[in-house]
N, C-alpha and C positions, 0 to 999 in steps of 0.2 A: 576431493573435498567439496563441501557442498558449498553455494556459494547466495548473498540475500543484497537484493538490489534496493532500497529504501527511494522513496520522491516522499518528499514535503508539499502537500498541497495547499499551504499558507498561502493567506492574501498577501503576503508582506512582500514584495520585488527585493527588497535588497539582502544579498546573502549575510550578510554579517549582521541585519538585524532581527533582536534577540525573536526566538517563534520558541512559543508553548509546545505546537507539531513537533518541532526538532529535539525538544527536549523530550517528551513520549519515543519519538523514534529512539534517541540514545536509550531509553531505560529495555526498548527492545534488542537494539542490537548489541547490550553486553551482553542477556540472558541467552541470544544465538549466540555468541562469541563462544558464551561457557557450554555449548554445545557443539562446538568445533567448526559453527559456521563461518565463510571469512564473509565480514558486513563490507559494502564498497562505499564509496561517500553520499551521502544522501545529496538528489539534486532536487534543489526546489526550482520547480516547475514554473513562477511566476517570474523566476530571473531567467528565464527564456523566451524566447517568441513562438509558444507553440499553437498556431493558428489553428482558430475553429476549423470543424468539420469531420468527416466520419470515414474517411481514408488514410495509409498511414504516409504520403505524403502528399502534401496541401500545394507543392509547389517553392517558390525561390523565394528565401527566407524563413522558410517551417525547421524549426529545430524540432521536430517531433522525432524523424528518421533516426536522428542518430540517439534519442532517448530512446524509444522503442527497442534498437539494436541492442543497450544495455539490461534493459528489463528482461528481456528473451535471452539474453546472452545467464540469465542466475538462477535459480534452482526455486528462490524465494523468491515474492513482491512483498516489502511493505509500503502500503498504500497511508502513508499519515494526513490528517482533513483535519480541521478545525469544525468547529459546530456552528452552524449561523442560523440564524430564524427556523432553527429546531431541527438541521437539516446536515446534510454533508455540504462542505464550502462550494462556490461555482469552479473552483480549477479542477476538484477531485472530477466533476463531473466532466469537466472538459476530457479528462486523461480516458475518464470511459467513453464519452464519445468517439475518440480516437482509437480506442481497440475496439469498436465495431468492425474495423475493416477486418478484423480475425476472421469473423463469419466467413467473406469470401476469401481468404486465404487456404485452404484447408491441399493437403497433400493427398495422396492416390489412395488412402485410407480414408479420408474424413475426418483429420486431425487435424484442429486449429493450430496456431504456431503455440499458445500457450498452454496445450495439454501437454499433462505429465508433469505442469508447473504448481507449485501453492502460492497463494498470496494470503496474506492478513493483513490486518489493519489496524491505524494507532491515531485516536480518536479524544480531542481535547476538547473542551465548550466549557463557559460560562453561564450554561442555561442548560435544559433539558434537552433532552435529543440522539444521545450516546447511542440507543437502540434505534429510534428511526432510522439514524446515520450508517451501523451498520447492515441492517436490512438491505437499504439501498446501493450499499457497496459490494457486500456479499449477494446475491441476486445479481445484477449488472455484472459482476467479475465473472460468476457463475457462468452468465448466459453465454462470454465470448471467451471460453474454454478452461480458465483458471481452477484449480482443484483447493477445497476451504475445509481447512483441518477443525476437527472439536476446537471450542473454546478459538478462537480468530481472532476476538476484540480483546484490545487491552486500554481501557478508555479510564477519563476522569474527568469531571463536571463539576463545576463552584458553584456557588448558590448562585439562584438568579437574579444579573443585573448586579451582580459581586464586581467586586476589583479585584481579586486575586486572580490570576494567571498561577496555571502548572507548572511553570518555568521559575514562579516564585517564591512557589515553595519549598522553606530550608532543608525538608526531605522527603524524599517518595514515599507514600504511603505506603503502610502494609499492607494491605490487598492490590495495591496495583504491580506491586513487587512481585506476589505472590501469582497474579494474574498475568504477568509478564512469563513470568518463568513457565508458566502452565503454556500459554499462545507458543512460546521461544520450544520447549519438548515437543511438542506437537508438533509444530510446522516442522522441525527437523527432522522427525520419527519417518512424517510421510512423505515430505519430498525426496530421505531418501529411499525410501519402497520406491516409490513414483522414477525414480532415477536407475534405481537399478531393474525393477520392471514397468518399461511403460503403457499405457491406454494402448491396448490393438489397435484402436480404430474398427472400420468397415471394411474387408476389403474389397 
């Protein structure tokens, strides 16, 4: 069974309150679910101490180690970010600062830890920026080994300087539904190619 690891990279620290991200990631991980992937619980990243830096462990106190361990441990990443000043949020960024250490990790092939792996992403904002954001996440995920199936984003953005939130609204849109489902067939199609044949590497 294939298996999708979700983080939230909402500004919000407390788990229980309410994130637009989280509500995007759900709309993702029923359309895995109807694809037979098992989704495991989304961690947001800001209810943990996962300390700046570009190793994957910073030392006494970094809960990076044992997130990392989970992200690597699933077939899928979804990567969920909020939009801020037209951009991807600063945790998202944190999280890829943190798998630079992939670069030097690589096995007696020249395999990152995360090749053979897919990630996408679930991309919420109040303003413009849905395309900037993913650029920057797919690129970065790219560079330290992650594999980005067609179609990756499943985003949605309210007018600018609006007061609705995605989490607000009484139902998903039809194209993000539609958009969902299309990211959810794809990611699953190729992670499991990627699963049952993986990257050779160099050897």
């Amino acid at each position: 069974m294939l298996t999708a690891q979700p983080l939230n990279c909402t500004l919000k620290r407390g788990k229980g309150e309410p994130s637009s991200t989280d509500a995007m990631i759900a709309v993702l991980a029923e359309q895995l679910a109807a694809q037979g992937v098992e989704v495991a619980d989304t961690i947001r990243i800001a209810a943990h101490n996962v300390l700046p830096g570009v190793t994957s462990d910073e030392g006494e106190g970094d809960d990076w180690p044992a997130i990392r361990e989970k992200i690597l441990a699933a077939d899928i990443l979804i990567l969920g970010t909020p939009i801020w000043m037209g951009q991807a949020g600063s945790v998202a960024k944190r999280v890829l600062e943190r798998m630079d250490a992939f670069l030097s990790e690589t096995d007696d092939c020249g395999r990152m830890p995360s090749y053979s792996k897919v990630a996408v992403a679930a991309i919420v904002g109040n303003e413009d920026g849905a395309h900037a954001a993913s650029a920057q996440l797919f690129q970065s995920l790219n560079d330290v080994g992650w594999t980005i199936p067609a179609v990756a984003a499943c985003y949605w953005v309210g007018e600018a300087m609006g007061s609705t939130d995605f989490k607000d609204l009484e139902q998903t849109p039809d194209k993000v539904l539609e958009t969902a489902r299309m990211v959810a067939g794809n990611a699953a199609h190729l992670a499991g190619v990627l699963k049952a044949r993986a990257y050779p590497g160099q050897a």
